[in-house]
N, C-alpha and C positions, 0 to 999 in steps of 0.2 A: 851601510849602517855604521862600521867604523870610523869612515870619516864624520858622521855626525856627532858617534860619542865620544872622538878627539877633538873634538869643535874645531878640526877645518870645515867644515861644511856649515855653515850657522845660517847664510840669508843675513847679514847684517850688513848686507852693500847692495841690497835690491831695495829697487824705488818703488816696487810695483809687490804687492805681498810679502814684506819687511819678514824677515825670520822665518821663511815657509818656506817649503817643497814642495811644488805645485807640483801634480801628476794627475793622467788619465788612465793608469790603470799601473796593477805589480803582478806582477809573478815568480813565486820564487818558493823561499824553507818558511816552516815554523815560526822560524826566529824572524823572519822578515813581519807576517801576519801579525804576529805579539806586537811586534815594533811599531807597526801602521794603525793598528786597530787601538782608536778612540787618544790617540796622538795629537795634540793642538800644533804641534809644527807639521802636519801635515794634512798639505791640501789636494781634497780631492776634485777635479774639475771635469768638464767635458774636453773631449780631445779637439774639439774646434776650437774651442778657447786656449788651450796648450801648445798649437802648436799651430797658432795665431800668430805672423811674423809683426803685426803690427802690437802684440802684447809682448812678443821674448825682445822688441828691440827697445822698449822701454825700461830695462835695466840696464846698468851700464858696464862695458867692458864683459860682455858675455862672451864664453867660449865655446863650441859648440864642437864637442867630443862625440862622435858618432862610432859604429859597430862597422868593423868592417870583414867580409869570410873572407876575400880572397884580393890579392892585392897584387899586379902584375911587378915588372919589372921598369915600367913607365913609369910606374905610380898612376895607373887606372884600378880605380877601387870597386868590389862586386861586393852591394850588400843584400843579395835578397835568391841567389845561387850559388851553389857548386857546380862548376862545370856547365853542364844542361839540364843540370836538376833543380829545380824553384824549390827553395830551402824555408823561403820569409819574403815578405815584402818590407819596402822601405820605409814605410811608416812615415815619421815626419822628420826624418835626416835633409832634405832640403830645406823645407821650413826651418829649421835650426838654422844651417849654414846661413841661409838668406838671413833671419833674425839677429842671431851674433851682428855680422857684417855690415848690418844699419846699425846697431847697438852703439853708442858714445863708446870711444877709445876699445874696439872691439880689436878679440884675437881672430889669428888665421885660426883655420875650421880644423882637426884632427881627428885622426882612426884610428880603431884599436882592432888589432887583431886577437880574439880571445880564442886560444885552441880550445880550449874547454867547452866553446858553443856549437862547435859544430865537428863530431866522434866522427873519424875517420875522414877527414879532410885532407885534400893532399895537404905538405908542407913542402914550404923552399928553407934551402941551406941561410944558417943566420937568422933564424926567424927568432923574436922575441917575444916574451908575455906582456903586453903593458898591465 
């Protein structure tokens, strides 16, 4: 929500729902619910349409920022356990990358590790918040 009420976030370089945030679902505070509910910059859609690699690559220059819990020292990404424990599934984190990736003048695909999502996760030395 920050970045939309600093208008980095605006939709004003999408070819494909101009000025929208398209979504198939939120979860989150108060303040998100207030924000979303009866909002004309936001769209609410079916998640097959969302997370359609033939509709995310019709904007251009998309980059496709995914969640990531546990991140080796390869750079082998785990988003859907800890350890041996199924935490989440992966949703449409490939669909993204794949959509970015056809996108016109598309970025490499990136992860975030948010401690905050997953309470008592190991950590490694050097870890960051993005």
């Amino acid at each position: 929500m920050a970045l939309v009420e600093c208008g980095a976030l605006n939709g004003r370089n999408k070819t494909r729902q101009w000025g929208k945030i398209v979504s198939g679902f939120c979860i989150g505070s108060r303040a998100l619910y207030d924000f979303v509910d009866d909002n004309p910059m936001i769209e609410m859609r079916d998640i097959s349409y969302v997370n359609d690699t033939s509709v995310i690559r019709t904007n251009p220059k998309v980059t496709a920022i995914n969640s990531a819990l546990e991140v080796d020292i390869t750079g082998q990404v785990c988003a859907d356990s800890l350890g041996s424990r199924q935490y989440s599934g992966v949703g449409g984190q490939v669909d993204f990358i794949r959509g970015a990736a056809l996108s016109e003048e598309s970025a490499p695909a990136g992860f975030g590790v948010d401690r905050d999502s997953a309470p008592g996760a190991p950590r490694t030395a050097g870890e960051r918040r993005l």
